[in-house]
C-alpha positions as CSV (number, residue, x, y, z in Angstrom):
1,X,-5.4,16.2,-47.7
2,X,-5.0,14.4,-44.5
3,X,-7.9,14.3,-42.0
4,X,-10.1,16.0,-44.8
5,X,-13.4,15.9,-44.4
6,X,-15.7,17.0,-47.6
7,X,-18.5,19.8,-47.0
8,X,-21.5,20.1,-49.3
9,X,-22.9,23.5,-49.5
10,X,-26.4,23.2,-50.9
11,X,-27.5,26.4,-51.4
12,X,-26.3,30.3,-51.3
13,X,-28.1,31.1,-48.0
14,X,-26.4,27.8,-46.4
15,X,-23.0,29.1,-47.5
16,X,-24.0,32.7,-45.6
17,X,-25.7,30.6,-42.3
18,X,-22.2,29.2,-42.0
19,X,-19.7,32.2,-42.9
20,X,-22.2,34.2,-39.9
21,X,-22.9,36.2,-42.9
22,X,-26.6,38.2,-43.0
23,X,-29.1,36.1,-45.4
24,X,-28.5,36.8,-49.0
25,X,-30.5,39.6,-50.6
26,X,-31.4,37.4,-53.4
27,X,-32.0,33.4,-52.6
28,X,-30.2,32.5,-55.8
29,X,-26.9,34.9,-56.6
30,X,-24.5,36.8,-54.3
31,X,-21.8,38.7,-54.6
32,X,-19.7,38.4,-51.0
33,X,-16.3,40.6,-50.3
34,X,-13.4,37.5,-49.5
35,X,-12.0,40.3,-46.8
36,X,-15.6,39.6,-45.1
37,X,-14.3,36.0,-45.1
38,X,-12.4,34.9,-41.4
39,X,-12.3,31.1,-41.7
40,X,-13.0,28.5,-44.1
41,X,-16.6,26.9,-43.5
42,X,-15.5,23.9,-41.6
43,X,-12.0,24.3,-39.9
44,X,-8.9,24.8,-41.6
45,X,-8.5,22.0,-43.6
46,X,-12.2,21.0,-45.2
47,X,-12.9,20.2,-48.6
48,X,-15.8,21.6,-50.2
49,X,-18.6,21.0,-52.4
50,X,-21.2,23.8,-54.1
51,X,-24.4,23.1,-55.6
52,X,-23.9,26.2,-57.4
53,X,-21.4,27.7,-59.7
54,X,-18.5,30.0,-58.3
55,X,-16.2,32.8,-59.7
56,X,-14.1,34.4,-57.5
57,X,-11.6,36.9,-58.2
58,X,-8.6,36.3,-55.2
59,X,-5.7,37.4,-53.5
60,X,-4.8,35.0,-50.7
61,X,-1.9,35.6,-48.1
62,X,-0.7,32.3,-45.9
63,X,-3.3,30.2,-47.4
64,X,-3.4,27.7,-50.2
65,X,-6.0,26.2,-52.6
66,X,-6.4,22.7,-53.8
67,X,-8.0,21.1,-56.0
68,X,-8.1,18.1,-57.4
69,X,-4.2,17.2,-56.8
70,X,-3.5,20.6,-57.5
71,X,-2.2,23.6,-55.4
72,X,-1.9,26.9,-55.7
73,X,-0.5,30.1,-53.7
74,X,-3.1,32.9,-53.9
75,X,-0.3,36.2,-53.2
76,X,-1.1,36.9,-56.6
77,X,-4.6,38.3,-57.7
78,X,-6.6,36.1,-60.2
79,X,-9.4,34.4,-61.6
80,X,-11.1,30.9,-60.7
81,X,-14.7,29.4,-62.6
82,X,-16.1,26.4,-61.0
83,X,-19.4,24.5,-62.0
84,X,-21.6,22.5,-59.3
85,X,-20.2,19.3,-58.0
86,X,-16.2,20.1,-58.1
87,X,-14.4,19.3,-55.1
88,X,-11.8,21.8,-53.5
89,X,-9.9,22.7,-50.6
90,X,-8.6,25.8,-48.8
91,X,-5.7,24.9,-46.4
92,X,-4.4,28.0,-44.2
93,X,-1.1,27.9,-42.6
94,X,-0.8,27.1,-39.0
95,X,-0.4,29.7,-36.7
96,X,-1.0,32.2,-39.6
97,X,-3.4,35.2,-40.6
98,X,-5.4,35.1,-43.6
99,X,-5.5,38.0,-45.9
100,X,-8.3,38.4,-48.8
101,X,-8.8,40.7,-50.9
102,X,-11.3,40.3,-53.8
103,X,-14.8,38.7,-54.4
104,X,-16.6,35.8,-55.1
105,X,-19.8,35.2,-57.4
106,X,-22.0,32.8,-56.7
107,X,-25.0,31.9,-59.0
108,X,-27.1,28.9,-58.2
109,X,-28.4,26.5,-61.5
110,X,-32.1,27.4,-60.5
111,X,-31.3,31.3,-61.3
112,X,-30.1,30.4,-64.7
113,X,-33.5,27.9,-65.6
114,X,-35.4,28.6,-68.6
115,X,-32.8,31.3,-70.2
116,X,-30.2,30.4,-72.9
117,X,-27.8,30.8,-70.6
118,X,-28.4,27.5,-69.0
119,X,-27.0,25.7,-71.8
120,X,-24.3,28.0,-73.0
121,X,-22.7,28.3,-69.7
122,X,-21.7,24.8,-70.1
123,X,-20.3,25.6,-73.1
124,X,-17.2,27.8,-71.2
125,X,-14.9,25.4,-70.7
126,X,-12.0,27.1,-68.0
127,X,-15.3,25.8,-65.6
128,X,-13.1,22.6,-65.6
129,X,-9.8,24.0,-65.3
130,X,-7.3,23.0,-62.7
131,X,-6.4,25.5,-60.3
132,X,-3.1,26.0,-61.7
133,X,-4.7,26.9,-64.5
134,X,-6.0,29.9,-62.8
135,X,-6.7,33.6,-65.3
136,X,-4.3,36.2,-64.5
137,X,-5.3,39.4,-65.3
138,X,-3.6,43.1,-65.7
139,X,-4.5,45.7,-64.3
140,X,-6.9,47.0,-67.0
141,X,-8.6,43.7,-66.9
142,X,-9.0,43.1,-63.3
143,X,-10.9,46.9,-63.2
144,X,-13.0,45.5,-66.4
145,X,-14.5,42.6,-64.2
146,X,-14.8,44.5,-61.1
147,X,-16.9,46.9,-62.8
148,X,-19.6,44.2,-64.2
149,X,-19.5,42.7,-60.5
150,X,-20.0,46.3,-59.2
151,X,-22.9,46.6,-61.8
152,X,-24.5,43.3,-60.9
153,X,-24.2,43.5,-57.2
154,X,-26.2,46.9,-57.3
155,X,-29.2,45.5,-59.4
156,X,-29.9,42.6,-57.6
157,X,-29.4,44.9,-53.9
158,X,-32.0,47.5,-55.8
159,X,-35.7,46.8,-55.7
160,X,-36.4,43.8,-58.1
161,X,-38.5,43.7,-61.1
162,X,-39.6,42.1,-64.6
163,X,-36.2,43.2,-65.9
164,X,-33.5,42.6,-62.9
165,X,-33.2,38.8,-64.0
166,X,-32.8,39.8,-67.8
167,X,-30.2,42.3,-67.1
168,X,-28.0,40.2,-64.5
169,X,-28.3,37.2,-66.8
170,X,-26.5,39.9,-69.7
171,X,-24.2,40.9,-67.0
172,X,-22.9,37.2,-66.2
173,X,-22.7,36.3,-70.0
174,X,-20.5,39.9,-70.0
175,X,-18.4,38.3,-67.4
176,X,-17.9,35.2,-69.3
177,X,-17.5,36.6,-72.6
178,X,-14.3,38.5,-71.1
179,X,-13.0,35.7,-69.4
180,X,-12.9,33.8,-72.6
181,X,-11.3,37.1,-74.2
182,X,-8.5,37.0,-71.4
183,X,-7.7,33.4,-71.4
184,X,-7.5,33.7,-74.7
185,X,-4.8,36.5,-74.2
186,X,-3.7,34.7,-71.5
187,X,-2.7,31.4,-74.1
188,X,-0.5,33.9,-76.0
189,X,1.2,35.9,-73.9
190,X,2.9,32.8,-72.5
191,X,4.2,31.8,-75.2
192,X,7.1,30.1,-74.2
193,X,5.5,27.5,-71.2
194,X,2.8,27.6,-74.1
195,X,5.6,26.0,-76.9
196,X,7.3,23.8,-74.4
197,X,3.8,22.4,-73.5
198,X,3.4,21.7,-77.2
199,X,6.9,20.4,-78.0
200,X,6.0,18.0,-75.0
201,X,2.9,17.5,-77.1
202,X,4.3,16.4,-79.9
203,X,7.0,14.3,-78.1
204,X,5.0,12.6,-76.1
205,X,2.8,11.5,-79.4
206,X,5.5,10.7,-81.2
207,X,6.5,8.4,-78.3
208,X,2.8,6.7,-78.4
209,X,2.9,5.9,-81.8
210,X,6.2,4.6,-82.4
211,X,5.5,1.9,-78.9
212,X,4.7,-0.9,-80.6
213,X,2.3,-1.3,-77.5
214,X,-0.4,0.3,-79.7
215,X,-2.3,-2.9,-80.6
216,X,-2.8,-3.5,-76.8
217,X,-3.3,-0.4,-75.2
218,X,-5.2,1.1,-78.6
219,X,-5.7,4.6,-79.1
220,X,-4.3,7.8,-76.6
221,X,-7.6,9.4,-74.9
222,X,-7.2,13.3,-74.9
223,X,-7.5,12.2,-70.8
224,X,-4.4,10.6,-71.6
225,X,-2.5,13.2,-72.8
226,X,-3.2,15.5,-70.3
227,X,-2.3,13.3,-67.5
228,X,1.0,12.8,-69.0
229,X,1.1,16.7,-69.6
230,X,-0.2,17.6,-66.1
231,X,-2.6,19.9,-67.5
232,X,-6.6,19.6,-67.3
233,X,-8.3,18.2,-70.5
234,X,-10.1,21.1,-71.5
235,X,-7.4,23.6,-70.4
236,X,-5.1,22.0,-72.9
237,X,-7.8,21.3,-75.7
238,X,-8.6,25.1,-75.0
239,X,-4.7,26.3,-75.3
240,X,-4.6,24.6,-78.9
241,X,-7.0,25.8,-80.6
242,X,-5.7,29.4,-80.2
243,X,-2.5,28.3,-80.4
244,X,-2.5,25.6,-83.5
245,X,-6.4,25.9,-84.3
246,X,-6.9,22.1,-83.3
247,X,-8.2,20.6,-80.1
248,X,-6.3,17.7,-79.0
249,X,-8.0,14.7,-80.7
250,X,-7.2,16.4,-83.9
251,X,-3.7,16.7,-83.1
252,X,-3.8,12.8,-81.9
253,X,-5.2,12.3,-85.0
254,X,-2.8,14.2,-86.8
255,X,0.1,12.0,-85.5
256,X,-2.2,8.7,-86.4
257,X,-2.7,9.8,-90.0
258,X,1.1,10.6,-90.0
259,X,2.4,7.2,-88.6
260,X,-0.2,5.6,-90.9
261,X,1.0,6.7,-94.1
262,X,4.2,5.7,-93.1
263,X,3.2,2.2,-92.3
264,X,1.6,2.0,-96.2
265,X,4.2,3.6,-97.7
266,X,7.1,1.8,-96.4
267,X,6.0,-1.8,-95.7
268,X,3.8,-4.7,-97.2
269,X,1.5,-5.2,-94.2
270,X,-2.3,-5.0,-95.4
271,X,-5.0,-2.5,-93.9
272,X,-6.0,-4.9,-91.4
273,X,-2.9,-5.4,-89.9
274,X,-2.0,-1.9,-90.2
275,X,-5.1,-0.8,-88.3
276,X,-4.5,-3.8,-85.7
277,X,-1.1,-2.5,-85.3
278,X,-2.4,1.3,-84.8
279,X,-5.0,0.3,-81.9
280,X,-7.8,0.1,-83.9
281,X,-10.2,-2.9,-83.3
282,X,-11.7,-3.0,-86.4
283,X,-10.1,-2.0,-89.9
284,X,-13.4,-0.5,-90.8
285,X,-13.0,2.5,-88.7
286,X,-9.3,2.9,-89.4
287,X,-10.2,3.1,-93.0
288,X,-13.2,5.7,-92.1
289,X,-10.5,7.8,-90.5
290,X,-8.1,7.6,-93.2
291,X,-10.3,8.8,-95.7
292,X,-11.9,11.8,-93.6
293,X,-8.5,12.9,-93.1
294,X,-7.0,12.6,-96.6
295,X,-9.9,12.4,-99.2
296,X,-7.9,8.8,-100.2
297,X,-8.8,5.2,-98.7
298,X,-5.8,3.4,-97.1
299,X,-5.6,1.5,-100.4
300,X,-5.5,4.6,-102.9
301,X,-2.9,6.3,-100.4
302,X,-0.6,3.0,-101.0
303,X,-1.3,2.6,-104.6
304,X,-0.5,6.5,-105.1
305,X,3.1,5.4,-104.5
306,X,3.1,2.9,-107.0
């Protein structure tokens, strides 16, 4: 974005001071209605840090959201997860009127310390989706999560005690928990941008391994892929195991084993140089690989054809 500037927001009460919100019931999570919001913090066109995660559930009119190189149109409602330290932008049209609709969660790290959830929300991996990979929900959904925010928002406005950080903690891993139900949904119901994605996969692999580049450039990362996908890491890693039951390293993997047998089927070149010619930089790990994958070293594969 041109002219950007980037905006860390520290805390949740910093966030409030400067939206010219009231301070936050609760230092540490708030739950803040997007029609309350009139401006980005900032200006129009600021970039923006948290210290703290963020899940929103948006409808935008004449704005957009970037992130990362990506942009989106808010008209349509959905959802959006993103962990401390991720940089994004809201860019508003000139001349124009925001509309929001919806709400947006905020739970700082410190809230989390010292519960199980601390670890396990790193586990949720749409926290490091792009913004194009956004969660649509239906109708039935979208009152589903409203409810638990509903639910949370009144226990942390009521009277704290011993058992209002217990049962908000329960009511975030609720939120999660359907999240990774919908995107799950969400990953077959398109089915057909889904499939091309994975023909594109496979092509793309297919490419890699027939270059006969491979000794140079070695292996595909699954950062790689994605960047020649146009898809987040995780979001794709995410979109084949429901779809295929394998991340994406198995799937490069896959195609290695595949153009491997090939090569010791077919031709006279020794391990070594097979493994050379397949990116590897040392034969030992090839042949490690080989054998996890088919019970058979390199050798026994090629003498099973004999």
């Amino acid at each position: 974005m041109a002219n950007s500037k980037i905006l860390r927001i520290k805390t949740i009460s910093e966030y409030h001071r400067l939206m010219g919100f009231p301070k936050p019931a609760h230092p540490l999570i708030s739950v803040i209605n997007l029609e309350a919001i009139t401006h980005p913090p900032g200006g129009k066109e600021t970039s923006l840090v948290f210290d703290f995660y963020s899940i929103s559930l948006k409808r935008m009119q004449n704005a957009k959201m970037k992130y990362g190189q990506q942009q989106y149109d808010f008209d349509e409602g959905l959802m959006f997860f993103m962990a401390p330290n991720q940089v994004f932008s809201i860019e508003v049209e000139k001349d124009a009127e925001v509309k929001r609709s919806g709400w947006l969660l905020f739970v700082h790290p410190d809230f989390l310390w010292n519960t199980p959830l601390a670890k396990v929300i790193k586990q949720y991996e749409y926290f490091d989706y792009s913004v194009n990979e956004a969660l649509f929900l239906s109708e039935k959904e979208e009152a589903t999560v409203n409810g638990i925010i509903h639910d949370m928002q009144q226990e942390y406005l009521s009277n704290i005690d011993k058992f209002s950080q217990d049962i908000i903690i329960a009511q975030i891993e609720l939120l999660l928990t359907y999240a990774e139900r919908f995107y799950n949904r969400q990953f077959l119901t398109r089915k057909i941008t889904n499939h091309k994605l994975l023909d594109r996969l496979e092509d793309i692999l297919t490419d890699y391994f027939n270059n006969d580049g491979l000794a140079d450039k070695g292996l595909p990362t699954v950062h790689d892929i994605a960047d020649m996908l146009n898809v987040s890491p995780n979001y794709l890693s995410s979109m084949l195991k429901v779809l295929t039951g394998q991340s994406t390293q198995q799937h490069i993997h896959n195609k290695l084993i595949e153009k491997a047998k090939e090569k010791l089927s077919t031709t006279d070149l020794s391990v070594s140089e097979i493994a050379y010619e397949l990116g590897f930089e040392h034969p030992q790990s090839f042949s490690k690989l080989f054998k996890t994958k088919t019970n058979l070293s390199p050798l026994e594969f090629r003498e099973s054809f004999n």
